[in-house]
C-alpha positions in Angstrom: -168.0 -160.5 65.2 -165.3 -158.5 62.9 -168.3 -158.9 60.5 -170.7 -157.2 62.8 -168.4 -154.8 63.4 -167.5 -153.6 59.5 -171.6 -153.7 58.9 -172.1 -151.6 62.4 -169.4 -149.1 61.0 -170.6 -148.8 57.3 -174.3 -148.6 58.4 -172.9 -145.7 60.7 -170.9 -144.0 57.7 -174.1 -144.3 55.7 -176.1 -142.2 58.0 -173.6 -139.9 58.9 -173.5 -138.9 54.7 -177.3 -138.7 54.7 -177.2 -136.1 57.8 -174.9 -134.1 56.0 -177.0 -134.5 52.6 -180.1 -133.8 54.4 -179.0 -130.4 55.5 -179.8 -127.4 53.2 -176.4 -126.3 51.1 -178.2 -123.0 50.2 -181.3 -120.9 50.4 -183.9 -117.3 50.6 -184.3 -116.9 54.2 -188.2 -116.2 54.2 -188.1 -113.5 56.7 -185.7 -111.5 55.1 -185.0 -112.3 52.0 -181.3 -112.8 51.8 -179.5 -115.6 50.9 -177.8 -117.8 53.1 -175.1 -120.6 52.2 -173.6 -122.7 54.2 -170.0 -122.9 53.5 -169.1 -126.0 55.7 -169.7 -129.8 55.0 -168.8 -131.6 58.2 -170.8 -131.3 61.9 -169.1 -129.4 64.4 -167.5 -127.1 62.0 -167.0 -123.8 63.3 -165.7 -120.2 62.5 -163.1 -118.1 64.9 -163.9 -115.9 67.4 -165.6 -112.5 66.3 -162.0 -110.7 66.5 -159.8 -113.2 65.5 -158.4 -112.1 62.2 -160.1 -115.6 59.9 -159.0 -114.6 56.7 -156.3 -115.5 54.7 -154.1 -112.9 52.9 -155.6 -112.7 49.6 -158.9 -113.0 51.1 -160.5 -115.9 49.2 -160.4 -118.4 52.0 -162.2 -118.5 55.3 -160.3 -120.3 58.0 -162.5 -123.0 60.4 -162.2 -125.5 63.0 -163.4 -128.5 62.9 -162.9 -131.8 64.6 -159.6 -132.9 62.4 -158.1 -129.4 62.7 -157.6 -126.5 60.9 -159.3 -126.1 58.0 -160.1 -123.3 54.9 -162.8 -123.0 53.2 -162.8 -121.0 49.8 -165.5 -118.3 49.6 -165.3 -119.1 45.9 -165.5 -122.0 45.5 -166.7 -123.5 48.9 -163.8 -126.1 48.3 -162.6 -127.4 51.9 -158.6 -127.7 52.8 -157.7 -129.4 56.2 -154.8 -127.5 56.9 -153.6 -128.4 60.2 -154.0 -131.8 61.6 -154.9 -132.7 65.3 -156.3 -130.7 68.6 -154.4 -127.3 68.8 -155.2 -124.1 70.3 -156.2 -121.3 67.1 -154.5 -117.7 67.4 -155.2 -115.6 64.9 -154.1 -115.5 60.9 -151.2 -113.2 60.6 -151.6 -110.0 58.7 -148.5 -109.9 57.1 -148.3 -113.1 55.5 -151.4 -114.9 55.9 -150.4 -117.6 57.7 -152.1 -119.2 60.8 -150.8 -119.2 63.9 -151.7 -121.8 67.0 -150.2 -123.4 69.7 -149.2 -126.8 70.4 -147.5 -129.1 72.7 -146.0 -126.1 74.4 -145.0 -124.4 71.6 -146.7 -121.9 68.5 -146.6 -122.4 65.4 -147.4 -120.9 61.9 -148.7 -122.9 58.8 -148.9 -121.7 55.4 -152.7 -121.7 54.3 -151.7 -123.0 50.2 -148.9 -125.3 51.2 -149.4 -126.0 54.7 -145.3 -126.2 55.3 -145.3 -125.6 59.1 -142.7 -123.7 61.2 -142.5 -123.8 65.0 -142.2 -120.1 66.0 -141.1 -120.1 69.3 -141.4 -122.2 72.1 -144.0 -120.9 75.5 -141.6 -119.5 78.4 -141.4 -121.0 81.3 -142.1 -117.7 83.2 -145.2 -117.8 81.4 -146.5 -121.4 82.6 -148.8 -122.9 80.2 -149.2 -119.9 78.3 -152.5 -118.6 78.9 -153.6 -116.3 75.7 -151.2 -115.3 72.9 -151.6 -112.9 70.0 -149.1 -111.9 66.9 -148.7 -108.3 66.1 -149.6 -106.5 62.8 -146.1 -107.0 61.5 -145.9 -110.6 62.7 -142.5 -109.7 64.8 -143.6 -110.5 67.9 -145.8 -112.4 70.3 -147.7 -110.8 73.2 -149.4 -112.7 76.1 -151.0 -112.8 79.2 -150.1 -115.2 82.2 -150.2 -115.7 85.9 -147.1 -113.5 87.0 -144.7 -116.0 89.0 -143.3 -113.1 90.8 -146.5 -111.9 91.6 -148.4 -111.5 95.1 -152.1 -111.8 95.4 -154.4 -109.1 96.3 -158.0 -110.9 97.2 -160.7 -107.8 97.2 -164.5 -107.8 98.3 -167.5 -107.8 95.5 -169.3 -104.5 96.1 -172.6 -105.3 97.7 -175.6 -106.9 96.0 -174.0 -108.4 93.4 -175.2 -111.2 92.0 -172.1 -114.1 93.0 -171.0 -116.8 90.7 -167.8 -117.6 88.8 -167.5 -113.7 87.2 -167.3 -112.8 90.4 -165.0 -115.0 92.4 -162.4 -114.8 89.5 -162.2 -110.9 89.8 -162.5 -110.8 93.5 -159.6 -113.5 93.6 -157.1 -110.7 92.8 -154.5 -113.2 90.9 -151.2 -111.0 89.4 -151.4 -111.6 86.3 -148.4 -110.2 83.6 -148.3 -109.2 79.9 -145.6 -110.6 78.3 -143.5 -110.5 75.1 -141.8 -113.1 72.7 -139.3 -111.7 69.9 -140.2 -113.9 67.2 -136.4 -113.9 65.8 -134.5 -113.8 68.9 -137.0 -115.7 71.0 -136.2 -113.0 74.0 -139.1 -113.1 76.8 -139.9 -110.1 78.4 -142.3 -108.9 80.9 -144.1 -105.5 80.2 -146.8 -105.3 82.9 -148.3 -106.9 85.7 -151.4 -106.4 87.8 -154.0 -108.2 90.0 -157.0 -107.9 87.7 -158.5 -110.6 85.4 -156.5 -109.8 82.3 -158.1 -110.9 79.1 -159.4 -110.3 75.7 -156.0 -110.1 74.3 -155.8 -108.5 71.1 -153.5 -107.1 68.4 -153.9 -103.1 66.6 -154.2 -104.9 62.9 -152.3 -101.5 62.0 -149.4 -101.2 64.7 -147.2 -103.6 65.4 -146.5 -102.0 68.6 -150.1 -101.5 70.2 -151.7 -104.1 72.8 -155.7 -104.2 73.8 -156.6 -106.5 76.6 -159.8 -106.0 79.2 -160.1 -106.2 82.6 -163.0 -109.1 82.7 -165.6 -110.1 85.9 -169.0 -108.5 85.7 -168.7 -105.6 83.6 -170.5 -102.9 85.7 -167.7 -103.9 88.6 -164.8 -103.2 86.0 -162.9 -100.2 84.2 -162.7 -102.8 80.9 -161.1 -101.4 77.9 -157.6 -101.0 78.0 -154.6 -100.5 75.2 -151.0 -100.3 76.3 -147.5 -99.8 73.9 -145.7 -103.3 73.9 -142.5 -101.8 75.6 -145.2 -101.4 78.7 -145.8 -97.7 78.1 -148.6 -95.7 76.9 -151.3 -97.6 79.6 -154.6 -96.0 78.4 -158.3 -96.6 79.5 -160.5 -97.1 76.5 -163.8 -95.6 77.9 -164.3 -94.4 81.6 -167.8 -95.0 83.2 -169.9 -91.8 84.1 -173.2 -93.2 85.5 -174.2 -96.0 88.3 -174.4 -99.3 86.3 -173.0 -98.4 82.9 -171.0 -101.2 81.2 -168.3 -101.4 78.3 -167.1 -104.4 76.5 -166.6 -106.6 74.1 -164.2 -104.6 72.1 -162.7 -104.7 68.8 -160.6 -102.9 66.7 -161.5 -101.0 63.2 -159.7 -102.7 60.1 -157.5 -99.7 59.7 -156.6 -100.3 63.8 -157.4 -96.1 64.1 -160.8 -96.8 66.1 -161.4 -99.3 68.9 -165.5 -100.3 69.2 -166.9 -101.5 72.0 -170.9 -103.0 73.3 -172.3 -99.6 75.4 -174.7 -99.8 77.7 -175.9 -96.4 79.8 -177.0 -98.1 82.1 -177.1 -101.9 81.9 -179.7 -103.3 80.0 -181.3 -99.6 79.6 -179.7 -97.6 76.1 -178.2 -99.5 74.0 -175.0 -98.3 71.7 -172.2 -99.3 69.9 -169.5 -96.6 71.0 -165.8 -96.2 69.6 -162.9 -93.9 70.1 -160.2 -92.3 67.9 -157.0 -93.4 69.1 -154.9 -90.7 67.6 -157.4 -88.0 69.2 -159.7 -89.4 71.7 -163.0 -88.8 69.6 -165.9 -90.6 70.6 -168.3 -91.4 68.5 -171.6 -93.3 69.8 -174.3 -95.3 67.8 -177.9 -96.1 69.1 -179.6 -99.0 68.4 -182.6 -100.4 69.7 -183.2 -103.2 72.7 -184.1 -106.2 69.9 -181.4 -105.1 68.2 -178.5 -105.7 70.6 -175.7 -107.9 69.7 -173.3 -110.5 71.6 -170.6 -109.0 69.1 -170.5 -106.6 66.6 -167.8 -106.2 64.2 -167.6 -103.7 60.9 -166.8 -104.0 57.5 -163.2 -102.9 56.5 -164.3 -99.6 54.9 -165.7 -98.7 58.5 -169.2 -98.0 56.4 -171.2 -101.2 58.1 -171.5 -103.0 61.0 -173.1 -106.5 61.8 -174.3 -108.1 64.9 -175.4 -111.7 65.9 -178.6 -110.9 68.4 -178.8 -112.4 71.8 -180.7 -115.2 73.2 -183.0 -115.5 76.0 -180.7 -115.3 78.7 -178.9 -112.2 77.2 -178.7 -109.1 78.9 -181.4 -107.3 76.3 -183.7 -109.9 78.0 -183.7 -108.6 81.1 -184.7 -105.2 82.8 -182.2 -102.8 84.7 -182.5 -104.4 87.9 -182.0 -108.5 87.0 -185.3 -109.6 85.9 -185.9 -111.7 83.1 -188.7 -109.3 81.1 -192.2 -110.7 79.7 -192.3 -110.7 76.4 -188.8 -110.8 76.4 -186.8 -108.0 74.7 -183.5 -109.9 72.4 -183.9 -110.3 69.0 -182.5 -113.4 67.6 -181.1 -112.2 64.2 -178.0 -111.4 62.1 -178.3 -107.8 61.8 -177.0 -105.3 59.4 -176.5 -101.7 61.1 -176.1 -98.6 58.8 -174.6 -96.0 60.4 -176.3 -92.5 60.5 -175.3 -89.6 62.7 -177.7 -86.9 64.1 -178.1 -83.7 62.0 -177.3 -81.1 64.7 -174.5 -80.3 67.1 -173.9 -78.4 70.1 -171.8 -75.4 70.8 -168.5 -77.0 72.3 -166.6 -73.9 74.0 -163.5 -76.0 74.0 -165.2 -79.2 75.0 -164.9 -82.2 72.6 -168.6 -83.6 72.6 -169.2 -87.4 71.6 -170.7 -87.4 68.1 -174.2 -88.8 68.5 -175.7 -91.4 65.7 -178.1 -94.3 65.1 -178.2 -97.5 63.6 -180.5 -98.1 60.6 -181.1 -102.1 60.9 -181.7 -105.0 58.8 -182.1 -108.1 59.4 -180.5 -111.0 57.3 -181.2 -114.0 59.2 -183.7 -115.3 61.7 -181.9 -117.2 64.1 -185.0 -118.2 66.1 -184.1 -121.3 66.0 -180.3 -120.9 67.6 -179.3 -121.9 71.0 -176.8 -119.2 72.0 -174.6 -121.3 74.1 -173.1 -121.0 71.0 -172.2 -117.5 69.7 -172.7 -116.7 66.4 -169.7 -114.3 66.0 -170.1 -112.4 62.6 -167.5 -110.5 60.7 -167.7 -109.0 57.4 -166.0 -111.3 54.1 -162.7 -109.2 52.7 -165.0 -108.3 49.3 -167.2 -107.1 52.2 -170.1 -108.8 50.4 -170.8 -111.4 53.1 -171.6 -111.7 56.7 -170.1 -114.9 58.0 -171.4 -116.5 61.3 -171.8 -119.9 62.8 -174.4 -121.5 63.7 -176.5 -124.3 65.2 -179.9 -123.8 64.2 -179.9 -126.5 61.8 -178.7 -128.9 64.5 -175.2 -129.1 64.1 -172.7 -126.2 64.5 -171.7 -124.8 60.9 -170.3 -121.9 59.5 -172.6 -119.5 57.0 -172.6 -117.2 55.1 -175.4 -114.6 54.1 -174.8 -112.2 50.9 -175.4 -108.5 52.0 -177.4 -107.6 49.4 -181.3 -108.6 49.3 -182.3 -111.3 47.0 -184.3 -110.3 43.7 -186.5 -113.4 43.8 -187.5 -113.9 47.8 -188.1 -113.0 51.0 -191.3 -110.7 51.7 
């Protein structure tokens, strides 16, 4: 029997090396001509979330989950480091010194990316229950997070008619007070900044200012005033973009490298014209960019010298696949591609009489690879390499999930 077993096992390791052989390491996508690697070895390796800082401070090495851990990869050399052993929850790689924070057993932690010594950085509140989500800011001083508010009441409220029902829904009718909270990193100190009854999420961190919070108001986006940033002493509460038509949405927002311009998926209305749409934070400047119905994006992100953006298509279920009112359209209208948007704005401009007019653009596409094969259950989530020479993404449409990479710049010797 222990014979049987050892074969059964070494039979299985065999085949498990030949999957991973059998997958393609490198090659000239054929419908674009750009070269695609992919920088993982091992199934079920994935990249971070689209605005989850992945990079480490010196920005050779990629960091990636997979099912030990934590792991990097080095863009360079495509070596693999398992950095952090076991299942933990992945917060974001600190700006200031490159190291990558996560949570575990009730507490977060840091890990240094080259040495992997490991810190335990302060231990989750008990006013904050299990936690919920946690970011670090810029300066890596504090800890910012959002919880159900103990001291909270809840305030239930009715979905405006015709809506569609589901889970989006229920959650953001449920009315649940939730709080934003704060951990002093030296001191440990908790404190609660602000509280509310809406579905608090997205939390993010200005790369920039340590003392600047984003976080969304999520449920179905054309119910919700979204984008939101607030000061981390609780001041400062400031909507991000305020709908003007029936049935516009805003969301999935980032911020801009240099944390001076928060982006955000526009839609006037749903599922109608299509933009990527930011705003100056220092003076309220909007600036939009069109783009076309194939061309929308789950997420979008943009390079660090704000000079191109990327996006990871949408699958058949995705909102570019359906008309204004709900229904699915025939042929269908996503595009299933990694796209590279150049920016371009519109040469005119109106006379503003004291009115600060959104600066009107376009997107000037590419496309780098054809996901057609991709089931979007899982999100691609692109961002831009450091040496902004890569779009890095993760993907399933060789089978597996794994993380790739695919150079900018058009291959001399393929594609048509």
């Amino acid at each position: 029997m222990r014979r049987r077993s050892f074969l059964t096992t070494a039979l299985c390791g065999v085949r498990f090396l030949a999957a991973q052989t059998a997958l393609p390491t490198e090659w000239i996508d054929p419908d674009t001509g750009h070269r695609v690697i992919r920088l993982s070895r091992e199934d079920g390796t994935a990249s971070l979330y689209f605005h989850q800082n992945a990079y480490s401070a010196d920005g050779k090495k990629l960091v990636v989950t997979n099912r030990h851990g934590i792991a990097t990869i080095n863009l360079e050399t495509r070596a693999l480091d398992q950095v952090v052993e076991g299942r933990v929850n992945i917060l974001v790689t600190g700006h200031k010194t490159g190291q990558i924070y996560y949570t575990k057993d009730g507490a977060i932690f840091a890990t240094d990316l080259d040495t992997h010594a490991t810190r335990q950085v302060a231990k989750i509140p008990a006013q904050a229950g299990r936690g919920g989500a946690i970011a670090v800011n810029a300066d890596e001083t504090l800890l910012v997070g959002i919880a159900a508010d103990p001291d909270g009441k809840t305030v239930p409220r009715t979905p405006p008619p015709n809506g569609q029902g589901g889970r989006l829904e229920a959650n953001w009718a449920a009315g649940t007070p939730k709080m934003l909270y704060t951990i002093d990193i030296k001191t440990g100190a908790f404190r609660k900044i602000y509280t509310e009854n809406d579905w608090t999420n997205h939390l993010q961190m200005s790369p920039t200012d340590p003392n600047l919070i984003m976080f969304c108001h999520e449920g179905p986006w054309h119910y919700n005033d979204r984008v939101w940033t607030i000061r981390t002493d609780g001041t400062g509460l400031r909507l991000m973009h305020e709908r003007t038509m029936n049935m516009e949405i805003a969301g999935h927002e980032f911020f801009s490298a240099d944390g001076k311009t928060v982006w955000y998926d526009l839609q006037t209305p749903r599922s109608t014209v299509f933009w990527v749409a930011g705003v100056d934070l220092a003076s309220g400047h909007r600036t939009w960019y069109n783009l076309q119905r194939n061309e929308w994006s789950v997420h979008y992100n943009v390079s660090a010298d704000g000079k191109l953006f990327a996006g990871d298509g949408g699958g058949p279920s995705s909102v570019a696949a359906r008309s204004p009112d709900n229904q699915v359209l025939n042929p269908p209208g996503n595009g299933q591609w990694i796209y590279l948007f150049r920016p371009a704005m519109v040469n005119a401009s109106s006379f503003r009489d004291k009115k600060d007019l959104t600066d009107i653009g376009y997107f000037k596409s590419e496309r780098l690879v054809n996901l057609a094969k991709h089931n979007y259950s899982l999100e691609p989530n692109v961002t831009f390499s450091p040496d902004m020479k890569w779009v890095v993404f993760r993907s399933n449409m060789l089978g597996p999930t794994h993380v790739f990479a695919v150079e900018i710049a058009r291959a001399k010797d393929g594609g048509k």
